[in-house]
C-alpha positions as CSV (number, residue, x, y, z in Angstrom):
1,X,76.7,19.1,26.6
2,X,74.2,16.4,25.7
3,X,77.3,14.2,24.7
4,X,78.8,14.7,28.3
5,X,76.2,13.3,30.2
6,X,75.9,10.4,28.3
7,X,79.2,9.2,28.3
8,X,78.7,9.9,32.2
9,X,76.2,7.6,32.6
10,X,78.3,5.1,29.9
11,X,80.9,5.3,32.4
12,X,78.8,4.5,35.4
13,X,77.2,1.7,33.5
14,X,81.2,0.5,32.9
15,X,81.7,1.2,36.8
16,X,78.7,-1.0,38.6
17,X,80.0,-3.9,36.8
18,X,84.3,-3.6,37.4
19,X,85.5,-6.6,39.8
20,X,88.6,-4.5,40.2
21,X,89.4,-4.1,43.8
22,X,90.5,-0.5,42.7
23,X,89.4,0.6,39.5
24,X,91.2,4.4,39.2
25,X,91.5,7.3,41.4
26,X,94.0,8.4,44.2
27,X,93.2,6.3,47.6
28,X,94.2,7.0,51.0
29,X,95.6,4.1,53.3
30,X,93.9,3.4,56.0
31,X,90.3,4.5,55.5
32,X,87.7,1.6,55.2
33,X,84.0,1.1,54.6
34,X,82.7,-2.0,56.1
35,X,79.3,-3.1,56.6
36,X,76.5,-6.1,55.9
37,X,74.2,-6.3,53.5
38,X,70.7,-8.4,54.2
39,X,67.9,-9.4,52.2
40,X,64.1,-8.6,52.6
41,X,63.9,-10.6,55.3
42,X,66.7,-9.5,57.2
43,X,68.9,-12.8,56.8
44,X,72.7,-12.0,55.7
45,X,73.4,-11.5,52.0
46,X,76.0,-13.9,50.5
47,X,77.6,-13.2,47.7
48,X,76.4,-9.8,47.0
49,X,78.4,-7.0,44.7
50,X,79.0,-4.1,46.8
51,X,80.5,-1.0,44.8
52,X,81.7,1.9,46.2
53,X,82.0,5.1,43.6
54,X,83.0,8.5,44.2
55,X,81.2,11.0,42.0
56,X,81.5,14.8,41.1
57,X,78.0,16.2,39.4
58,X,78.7,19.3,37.2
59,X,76.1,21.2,35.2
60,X,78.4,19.7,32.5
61,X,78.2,16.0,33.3
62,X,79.0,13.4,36.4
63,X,82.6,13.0,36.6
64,X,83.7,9.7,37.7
65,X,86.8,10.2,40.5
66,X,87.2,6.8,41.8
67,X,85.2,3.8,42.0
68,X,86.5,0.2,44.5
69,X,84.3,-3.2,44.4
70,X,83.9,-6.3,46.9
71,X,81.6,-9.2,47.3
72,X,80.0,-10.2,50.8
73,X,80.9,-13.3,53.2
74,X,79.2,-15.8,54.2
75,X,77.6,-13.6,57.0
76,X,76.7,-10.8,54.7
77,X,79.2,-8.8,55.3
78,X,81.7,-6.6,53.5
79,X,84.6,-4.8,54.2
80,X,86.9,-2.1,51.6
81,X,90.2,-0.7,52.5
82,X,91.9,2.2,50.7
83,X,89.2,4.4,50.3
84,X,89.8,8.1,50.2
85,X,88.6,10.8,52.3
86,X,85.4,12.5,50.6
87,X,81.9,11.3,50.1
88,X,81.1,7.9,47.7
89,X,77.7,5.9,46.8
90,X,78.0,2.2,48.0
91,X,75.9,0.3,46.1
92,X,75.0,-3.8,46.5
93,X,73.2,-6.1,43.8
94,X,72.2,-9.6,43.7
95,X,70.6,-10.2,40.6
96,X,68.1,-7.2,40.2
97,X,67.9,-6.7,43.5
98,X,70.3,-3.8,44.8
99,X,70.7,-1.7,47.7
100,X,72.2,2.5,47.8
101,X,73.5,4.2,50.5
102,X,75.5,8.1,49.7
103,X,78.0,8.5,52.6
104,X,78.8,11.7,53.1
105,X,82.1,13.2,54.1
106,X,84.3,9.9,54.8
107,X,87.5,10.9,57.0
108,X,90.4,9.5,58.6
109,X,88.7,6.7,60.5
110,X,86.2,5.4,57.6
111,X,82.7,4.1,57.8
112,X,82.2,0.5,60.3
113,X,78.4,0.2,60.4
114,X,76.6,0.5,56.9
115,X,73.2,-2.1,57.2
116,X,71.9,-1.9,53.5
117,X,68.6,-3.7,53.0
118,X,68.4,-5.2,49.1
119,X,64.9,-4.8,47.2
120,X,63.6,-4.0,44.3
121,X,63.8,-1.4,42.6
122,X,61.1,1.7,41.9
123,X,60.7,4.7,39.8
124,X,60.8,7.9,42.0
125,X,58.9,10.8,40.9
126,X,58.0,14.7,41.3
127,X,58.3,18.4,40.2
128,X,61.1,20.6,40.4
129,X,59.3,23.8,40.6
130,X,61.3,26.7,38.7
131,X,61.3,30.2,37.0
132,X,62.1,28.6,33.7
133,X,61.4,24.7,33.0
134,X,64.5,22.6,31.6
135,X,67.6,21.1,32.9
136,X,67.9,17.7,34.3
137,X,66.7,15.4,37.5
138,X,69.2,12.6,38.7
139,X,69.9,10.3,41.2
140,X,73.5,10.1,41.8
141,X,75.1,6.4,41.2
142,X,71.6,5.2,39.6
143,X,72.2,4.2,36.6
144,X,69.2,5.3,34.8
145,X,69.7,9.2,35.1
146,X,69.7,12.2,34.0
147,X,65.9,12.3,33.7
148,X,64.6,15.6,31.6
149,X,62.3,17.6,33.4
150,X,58.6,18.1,30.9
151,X,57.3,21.6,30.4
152,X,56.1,20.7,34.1
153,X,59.0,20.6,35.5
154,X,58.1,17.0,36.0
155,X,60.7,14.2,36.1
156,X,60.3,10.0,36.8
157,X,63.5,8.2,37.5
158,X,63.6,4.7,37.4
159,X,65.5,1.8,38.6
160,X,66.1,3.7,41.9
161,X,67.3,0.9,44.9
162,X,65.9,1.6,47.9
163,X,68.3,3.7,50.6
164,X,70.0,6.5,50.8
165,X,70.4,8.3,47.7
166,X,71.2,12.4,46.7
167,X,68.7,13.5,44.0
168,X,70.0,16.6,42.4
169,X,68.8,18.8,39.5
170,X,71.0,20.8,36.6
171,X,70.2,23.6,35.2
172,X,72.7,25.6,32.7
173,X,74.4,27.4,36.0
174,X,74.5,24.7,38.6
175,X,73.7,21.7,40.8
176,X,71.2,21.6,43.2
177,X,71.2,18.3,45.5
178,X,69.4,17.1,48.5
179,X,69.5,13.9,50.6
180,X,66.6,10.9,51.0
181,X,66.4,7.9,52.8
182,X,63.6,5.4,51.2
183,X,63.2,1.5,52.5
184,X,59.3,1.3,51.4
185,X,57.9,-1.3,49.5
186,X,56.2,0.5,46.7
187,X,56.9,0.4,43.0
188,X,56.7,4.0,43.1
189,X,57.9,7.2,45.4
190,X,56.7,10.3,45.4
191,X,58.2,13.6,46.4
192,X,57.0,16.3,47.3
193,X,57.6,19.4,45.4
194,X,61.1,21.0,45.4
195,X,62.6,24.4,44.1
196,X,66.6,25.4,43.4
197,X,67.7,27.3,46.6
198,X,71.1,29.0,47.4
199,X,71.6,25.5,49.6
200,X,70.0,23.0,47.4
201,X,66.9,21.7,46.7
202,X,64.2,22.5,49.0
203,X,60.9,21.8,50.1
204,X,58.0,24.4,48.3
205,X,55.7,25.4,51.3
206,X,52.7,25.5,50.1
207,X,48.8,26.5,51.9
208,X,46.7,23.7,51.5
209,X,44.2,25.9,50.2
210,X,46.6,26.3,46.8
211,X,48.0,22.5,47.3
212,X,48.5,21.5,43.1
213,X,46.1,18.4,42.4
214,X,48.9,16.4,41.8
215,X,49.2,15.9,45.4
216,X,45.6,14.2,45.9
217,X,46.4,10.6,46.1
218,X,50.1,10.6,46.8
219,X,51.6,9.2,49.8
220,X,54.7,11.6,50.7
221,X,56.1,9.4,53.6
222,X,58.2,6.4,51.6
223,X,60.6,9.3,51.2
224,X,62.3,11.1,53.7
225,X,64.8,14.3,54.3
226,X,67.9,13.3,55.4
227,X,68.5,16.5,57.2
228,X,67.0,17.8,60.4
229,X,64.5,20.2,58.1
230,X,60.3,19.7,59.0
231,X,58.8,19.2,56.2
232,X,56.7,21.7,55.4
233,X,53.6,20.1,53.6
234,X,50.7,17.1,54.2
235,X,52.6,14.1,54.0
236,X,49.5,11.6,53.7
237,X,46.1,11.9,51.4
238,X,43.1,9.5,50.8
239,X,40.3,9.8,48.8
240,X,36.8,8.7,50.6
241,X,33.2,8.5,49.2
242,X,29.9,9.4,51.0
243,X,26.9,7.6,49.0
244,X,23.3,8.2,50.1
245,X,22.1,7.4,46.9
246,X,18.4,6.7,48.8
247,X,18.3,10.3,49.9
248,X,19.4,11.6,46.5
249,X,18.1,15.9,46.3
250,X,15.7,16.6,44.1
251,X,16.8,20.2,44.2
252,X,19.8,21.9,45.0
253,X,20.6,22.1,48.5
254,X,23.8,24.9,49.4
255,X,25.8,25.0,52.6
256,X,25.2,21.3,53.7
257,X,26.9,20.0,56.7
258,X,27.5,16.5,56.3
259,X,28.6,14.2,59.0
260,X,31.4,11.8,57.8
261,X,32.8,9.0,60.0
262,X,36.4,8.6,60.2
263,X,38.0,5.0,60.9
264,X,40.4,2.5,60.3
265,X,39.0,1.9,56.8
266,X,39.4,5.1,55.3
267,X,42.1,7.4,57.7
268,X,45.5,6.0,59.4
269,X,45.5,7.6,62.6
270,X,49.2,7.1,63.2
271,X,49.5,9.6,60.2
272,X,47.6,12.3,61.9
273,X,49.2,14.8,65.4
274,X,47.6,15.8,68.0
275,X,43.7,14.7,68.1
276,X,43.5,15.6,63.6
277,X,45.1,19.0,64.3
278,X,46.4,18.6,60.9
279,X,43.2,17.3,59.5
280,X,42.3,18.8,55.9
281,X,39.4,17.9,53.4
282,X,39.3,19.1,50.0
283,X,36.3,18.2,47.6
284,X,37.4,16.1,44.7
285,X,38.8,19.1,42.6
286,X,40.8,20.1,45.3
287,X,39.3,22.9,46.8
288,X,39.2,23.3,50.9
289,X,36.2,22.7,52.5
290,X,35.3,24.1,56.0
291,X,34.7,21.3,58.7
292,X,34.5,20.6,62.7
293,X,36.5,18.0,64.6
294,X,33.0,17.0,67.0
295,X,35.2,14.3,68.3
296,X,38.6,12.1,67.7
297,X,39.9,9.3,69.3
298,X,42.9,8.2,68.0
299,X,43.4,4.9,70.4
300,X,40.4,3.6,69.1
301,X,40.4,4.9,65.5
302,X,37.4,7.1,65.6
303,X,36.7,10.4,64.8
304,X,33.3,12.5,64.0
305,X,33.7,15.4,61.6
306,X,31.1,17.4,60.1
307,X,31.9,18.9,56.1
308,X,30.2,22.3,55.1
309,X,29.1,20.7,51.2
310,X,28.6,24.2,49.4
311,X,26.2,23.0,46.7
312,X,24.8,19.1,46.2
313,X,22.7,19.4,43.3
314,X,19.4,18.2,42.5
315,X,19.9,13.9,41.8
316,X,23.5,13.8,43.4
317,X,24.0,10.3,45.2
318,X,27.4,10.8,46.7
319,X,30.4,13.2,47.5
320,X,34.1,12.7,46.9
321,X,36.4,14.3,49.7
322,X,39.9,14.1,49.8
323,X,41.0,13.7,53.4
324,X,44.6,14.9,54.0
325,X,46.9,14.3,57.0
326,X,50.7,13.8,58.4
327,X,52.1,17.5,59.0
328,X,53.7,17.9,62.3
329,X,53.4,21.7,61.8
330,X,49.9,22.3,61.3
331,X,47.4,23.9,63.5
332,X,44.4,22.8,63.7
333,X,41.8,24.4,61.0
334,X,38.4,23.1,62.4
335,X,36.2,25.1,62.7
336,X,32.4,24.7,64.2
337,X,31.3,28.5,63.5
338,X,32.5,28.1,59.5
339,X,30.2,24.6,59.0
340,X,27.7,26.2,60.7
341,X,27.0,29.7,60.0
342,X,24.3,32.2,60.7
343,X,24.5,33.2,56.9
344,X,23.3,29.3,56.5
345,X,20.8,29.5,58.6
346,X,22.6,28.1,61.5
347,X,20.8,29.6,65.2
348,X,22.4,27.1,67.6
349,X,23.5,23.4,67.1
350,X,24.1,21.0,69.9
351,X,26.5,18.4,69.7
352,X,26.9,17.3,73.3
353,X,30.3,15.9,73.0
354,X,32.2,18.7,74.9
355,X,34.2,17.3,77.6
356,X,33.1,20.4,79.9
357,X,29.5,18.4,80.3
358,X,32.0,16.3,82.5
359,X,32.2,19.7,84.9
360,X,28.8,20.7,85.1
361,X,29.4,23.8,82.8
362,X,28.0,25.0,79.7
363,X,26.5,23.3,76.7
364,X,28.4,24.7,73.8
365,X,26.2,25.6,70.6
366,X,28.9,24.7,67.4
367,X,26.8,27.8,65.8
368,X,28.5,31.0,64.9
369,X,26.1,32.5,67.5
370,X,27.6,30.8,70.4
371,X,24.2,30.3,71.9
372,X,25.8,28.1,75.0
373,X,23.2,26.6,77.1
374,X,23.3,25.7,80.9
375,X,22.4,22.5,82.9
376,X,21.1,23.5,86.4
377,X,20.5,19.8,87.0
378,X,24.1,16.9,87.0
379,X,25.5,16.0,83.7
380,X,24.0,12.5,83.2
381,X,24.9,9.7,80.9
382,X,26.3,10.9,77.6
383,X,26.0,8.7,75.0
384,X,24.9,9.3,71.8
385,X,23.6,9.1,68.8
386,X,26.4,10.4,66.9
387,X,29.9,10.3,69.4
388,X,28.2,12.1,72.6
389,X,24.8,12.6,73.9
390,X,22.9,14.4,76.8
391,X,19.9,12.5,78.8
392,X,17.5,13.5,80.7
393,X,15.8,12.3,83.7
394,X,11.6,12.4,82.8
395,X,11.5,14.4,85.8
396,X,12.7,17.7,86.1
397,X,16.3,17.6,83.9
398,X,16.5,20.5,81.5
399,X,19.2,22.7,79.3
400,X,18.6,26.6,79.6
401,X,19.4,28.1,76.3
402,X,18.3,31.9,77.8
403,X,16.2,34.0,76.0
404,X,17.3,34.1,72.5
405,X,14.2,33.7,69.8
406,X,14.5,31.2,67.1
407,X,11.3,31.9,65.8
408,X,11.0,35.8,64.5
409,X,10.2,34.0,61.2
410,X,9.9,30.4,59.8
411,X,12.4,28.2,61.1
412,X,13.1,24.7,61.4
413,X,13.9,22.0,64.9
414,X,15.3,19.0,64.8
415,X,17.4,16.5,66.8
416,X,17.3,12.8,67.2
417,X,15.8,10.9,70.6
418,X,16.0,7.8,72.3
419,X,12.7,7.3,74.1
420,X,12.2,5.1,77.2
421,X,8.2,6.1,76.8
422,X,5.6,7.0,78.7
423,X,5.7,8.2,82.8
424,X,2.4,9.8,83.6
425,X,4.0,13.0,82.4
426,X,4.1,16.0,79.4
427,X,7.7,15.4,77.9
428,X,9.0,18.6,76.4
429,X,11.6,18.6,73.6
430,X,11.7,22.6,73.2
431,X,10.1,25.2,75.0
432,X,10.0,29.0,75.1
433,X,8.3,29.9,78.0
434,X,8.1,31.7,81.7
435,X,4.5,30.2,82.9
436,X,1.8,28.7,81.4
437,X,-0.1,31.8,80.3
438,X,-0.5,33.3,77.3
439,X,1.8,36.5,78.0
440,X,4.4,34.7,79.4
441,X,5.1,31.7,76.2
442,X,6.3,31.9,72.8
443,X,6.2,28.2,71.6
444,X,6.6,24.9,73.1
445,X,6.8,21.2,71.2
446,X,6.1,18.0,73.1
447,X,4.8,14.8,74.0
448,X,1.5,15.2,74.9
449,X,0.3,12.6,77.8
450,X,-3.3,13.4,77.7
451,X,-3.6,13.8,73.8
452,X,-1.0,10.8,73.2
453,X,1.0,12.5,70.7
454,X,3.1,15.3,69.5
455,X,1.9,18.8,70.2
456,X,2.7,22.2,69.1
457,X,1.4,24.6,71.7
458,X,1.1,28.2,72.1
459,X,-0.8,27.3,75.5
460,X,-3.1,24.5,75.9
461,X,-6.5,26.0,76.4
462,X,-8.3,23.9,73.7
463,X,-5.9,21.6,73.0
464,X,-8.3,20.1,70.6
465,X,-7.5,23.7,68.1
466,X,-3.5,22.9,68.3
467,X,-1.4,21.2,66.6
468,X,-0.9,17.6,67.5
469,X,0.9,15.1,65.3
470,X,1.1,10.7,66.1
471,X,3.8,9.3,68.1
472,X,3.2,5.7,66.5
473,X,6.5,5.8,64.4
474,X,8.9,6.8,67.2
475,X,10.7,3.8,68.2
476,X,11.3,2.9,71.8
477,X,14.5,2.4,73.3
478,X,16.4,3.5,69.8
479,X,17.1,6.5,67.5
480,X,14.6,8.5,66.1
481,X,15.4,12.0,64.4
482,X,12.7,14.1,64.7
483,X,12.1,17.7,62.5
484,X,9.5,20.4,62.9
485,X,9.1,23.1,60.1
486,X,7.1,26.1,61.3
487,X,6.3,27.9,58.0
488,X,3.3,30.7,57.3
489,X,1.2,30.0,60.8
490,X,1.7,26.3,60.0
491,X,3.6,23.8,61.5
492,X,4.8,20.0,60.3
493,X,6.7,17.1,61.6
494,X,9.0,14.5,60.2
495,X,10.1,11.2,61.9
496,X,13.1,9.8,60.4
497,X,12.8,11.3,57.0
498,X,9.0,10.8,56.8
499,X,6.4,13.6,57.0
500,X,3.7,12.2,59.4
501,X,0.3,13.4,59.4
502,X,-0.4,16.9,57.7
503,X,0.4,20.6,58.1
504,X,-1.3,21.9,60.9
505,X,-2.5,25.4,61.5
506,X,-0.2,27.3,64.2
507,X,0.9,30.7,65.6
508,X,3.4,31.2,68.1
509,X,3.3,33.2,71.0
510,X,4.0,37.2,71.0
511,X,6.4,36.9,74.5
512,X,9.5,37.0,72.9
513,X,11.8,37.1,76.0
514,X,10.8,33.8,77.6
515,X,13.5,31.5,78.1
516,X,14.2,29.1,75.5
517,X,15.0,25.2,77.1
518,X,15.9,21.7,75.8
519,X,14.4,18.7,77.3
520,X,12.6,20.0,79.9
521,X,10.3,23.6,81.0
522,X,9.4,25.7,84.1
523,X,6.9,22.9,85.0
524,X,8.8,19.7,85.8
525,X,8.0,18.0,82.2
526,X,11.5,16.7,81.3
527,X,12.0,14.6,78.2
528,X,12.0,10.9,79.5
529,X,15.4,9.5,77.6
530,X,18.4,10.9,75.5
531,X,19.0,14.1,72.8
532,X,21.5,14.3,69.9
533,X,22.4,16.9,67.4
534,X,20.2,19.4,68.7
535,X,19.5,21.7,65.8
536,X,17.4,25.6,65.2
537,X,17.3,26.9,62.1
538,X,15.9,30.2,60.6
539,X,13.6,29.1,58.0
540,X,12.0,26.5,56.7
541,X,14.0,23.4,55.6
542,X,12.3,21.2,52.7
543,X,12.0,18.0,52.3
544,X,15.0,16.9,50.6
545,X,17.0,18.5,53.4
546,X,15.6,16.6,56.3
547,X,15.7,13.4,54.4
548,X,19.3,13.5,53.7
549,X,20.2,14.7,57.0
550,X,18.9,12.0,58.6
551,X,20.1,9.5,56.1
552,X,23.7,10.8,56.1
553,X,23.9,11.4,59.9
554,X,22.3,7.5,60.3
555,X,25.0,6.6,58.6
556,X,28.0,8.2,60.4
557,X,26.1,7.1,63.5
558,X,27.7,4.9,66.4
559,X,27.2,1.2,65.6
């Protein structure tokens, strides 16, 4: 058999290089394949070979039934008479520069407009996925075929023009043959993987949670289905790194959500459908990683997505994701409640980037909880830190969370501010509480107007026994992330990554069901300024934690 195939491809060989108007084969009058052939930069082609073949691919060998030639004008253009009903390859050469086109299914009236684009040519390359490797991969008319698959089911075919070409595969009972168009300018195509079916090849369908590594890196779309199928798989991959080398853990931190800023440098937004619907991230072996869409814009190439990192371990400076894209029949797989979980710790988490802020209606928590807050008060200006924001009036603006408790236990708050300063009033960030009496709070942290700093009240009898923490690091008029840990009848503060002062001594409030607000309380003592990525946490998140969320969200922040 081995002996039949190469005197196939000897005969092609032979073929390509015949000047013979008519080199063999039974023609029919009055069929005729005429078109033009350009170069790269789309001026006419003089003088180019065309060859027209008419092939037959066994499991045996390629049997050659007829094969015509003709060179172009001087305006690129070619015409051949006497071709035969049936389907041929036409192929066009100048030098080793050569152009393919498989016309299928030629009748009475020929072929009048074939535009074949010469370039170089490339090595095309994939896996023909089947029960039992062996057999062959070739490109009909190439002259380099008949490629043996590896114990993969691997194959690499060079020399491939770029055009329309039929790949097929042999095994020892039959051919199995598809059609692709390619005009990229790449050395090298890739396909995505195909398997023997009872029409042909076709397209293996497979959930991007078992997607082989081999398709990390590839770009699928320099080589497309001639037919009308979808194809069924992610078309487009890239590999980005987040560094925060400056932030590096010093122990292991599990079930990280990490905000990762999409743009023109690292994702091509004409790849992706309908605002990242077919968005995927895989960590650098492959494996799926939960995330949340907060926001896309595909007009102005930006997008917000937060990653749930299941483990970076102590010393780790970056992360490898793969981000994968271009499937017109994906659904969307973000997913806010699986980044942010109440088996992580997740209570409630406040983006501020829903689009219902614009209707006056609730303030969705991204938390598996669903802790959605509402805003008695207009929706005011919404920018953010990170995509949207929520501000707040210094006045009497506020966010109504209900009565849910964060606190039954340590826990951990943090979000980041933009501070216009001081107005001859209290500023609350968070408060749990009815009235100002000891049976009707739980917990409240604020600016303190009196005291000039941070406070951590209960009530404020004798404020000089509470909690109170130095405002002198929080910037006005810009960003500041701000975290407090309540942990064994103690509370602490961070501002941007930096514990200030010490622990303090602290216990909350017994009055569990007072009502739990952002920005503002019962009393008219609204934050004076703007909140982003709202956060409570059960527990008590160490340092390492609160360092590289800032560091990583500063990073993915707006310009």
């Amino acid at each position: 058999m081995r002996n039949l195939w190469y005197v196939a491809i000897l005969a092609l060989l032979g073929l390509w290089s015949c000047d013979n108007r008519h080199a063999g084969g039974v023609t029919d009058i009055g069929n005729s394949v005429a078109g033009t052939i350009v170069n790269a930069q789309g001026k006419p082609q003089v003088g180019a070979r065309v060859t027209l073949v008419r092939v037959n691919a066994s499991i045996s060998g390629v049997e050659i039934l007829d094969s015509l030639s003709t060179i172009t004008d001087d305006q690129g253009a070619f015409l051949v008479t006497k071709v035969s009903a049936g389907s041929w390859i036409v192929k066009g050469s100048v030098g080793s520069l050569a152009a393919l086109d498989h016309v299928n299914k030629i009748k009475d009236e020929g072929v009048d407009s074939l535009h074949m684009v010469l370039g170089a040519p490339r090595t095309l390359q994939g896996h023909i996925v089947f029960s039992s490797y062996g057999g062959r991969a070739f490109v009909l008319g190439v002259t380099n075929v008949l490629q043996s698959l590896d114990s993969m089911g691997e194959f690499a075919i060079q020399s491939l023009p770029p055009g329309h070409f039929e790949l097929c595969f042999s095994d020892s009972i039959q051919v199995y043959c598809r059609d692709f168009v390619s005009a990229a300018n790449v050395d090298t195509l890739n396909l995505l993987d195909l398997r023997p079916a009872t029409s042909g090849l076709e397209w293996v369908d497979y959930a991007v949670d078992s997607l082989p590594s081999y398709y990390l890196g590839k770009d699928f779309a320099t080589v497309q289905s001639v037919d009308t199928t979808t194809t069924p798989a992610w078309l487009w991959s890239h590999e980005i790194t987040i560094d925060f080398a400056v932030a590096a853990p010093t122990q292991t931190l599990s079930a990280f959500p990490l905000a990762v800023k999409l743009d023109s440098s690292n994702i091509e937004f004409a790849r992706m459908h309908m605002g990242g619907r077919d968005l995927r991230i895989l960590d650098s072996l492959g494996k799926r990683l939960d995330f949340e869409i907060e926001s896309w814009d595909s007009t102005n190439s930006s997008a917000l997505v937060w990653v749930r990192i299941p483990s970076i371990v102590a010393g780790q400076t970056r992360v490898r994701l793969w981000i994968l894209g271009d499937n017109a029949q994906a659904v969307t797989a973000s997913s806010p409640k699986n980044v942010f979980a109440a088996g992580d710790g997740f209570l409630g988490v406040y983006h501020f980037a829903e689009s219902s802020l614009d209707s006056l209606s609730k303030v969705h928590d991204a938390s598996s909880f669903g802790h959605h807050g509402v805003m008695p008060q207009p929706a005011y200006a919404r920018s953010g830190h990170l995509g949207g924001g929520l501000s707040f009036d210094g006045i009497d603006d506020y966010v109504d969370l209900g009565t849910w408790d964060p606190c039954g236990g340590d826990f951990t708050a943090s979000l980041w501010v933009n501070w216009k300063g001081f107005n001859g009033r209290h500023q609350v960030l968070f408060a749990k509480r009815n009235a100002w009496m000891p049976d009707s709070t739980r917990w409240q942290w604020h600016y303190d107007l009196f005291r000039g700093g941070f406070g951590v009240y209960q009530i404020a009898i004798d404020t000089t026994k509470l909690p109170l923490f130095s405002a002198s690091s929080v910037t006005l008029n810009d960003w500041s992330y701000l975290t407090m840990v309540y942990h064994a009848d103690s509370v602490r503060m961070w501002v941007n990554g930096v514990q200030i002062d010490s622990a303090q001594a602290f216990t909350p409030g017994t009055f569990v069901g007072a009502t739990l607000r952002l920005g503002g309380s019962d009393a008219g003592e609204s934050w004076n300024g703007s909140f982003d990525e709202v956060r409570l946490e059960s527990g008590a998140r160490n340092e390492d934690w609160i360092r590289l969320a800032m560091q990583t969200q500063k990073q993915a922040a707006n310009p």
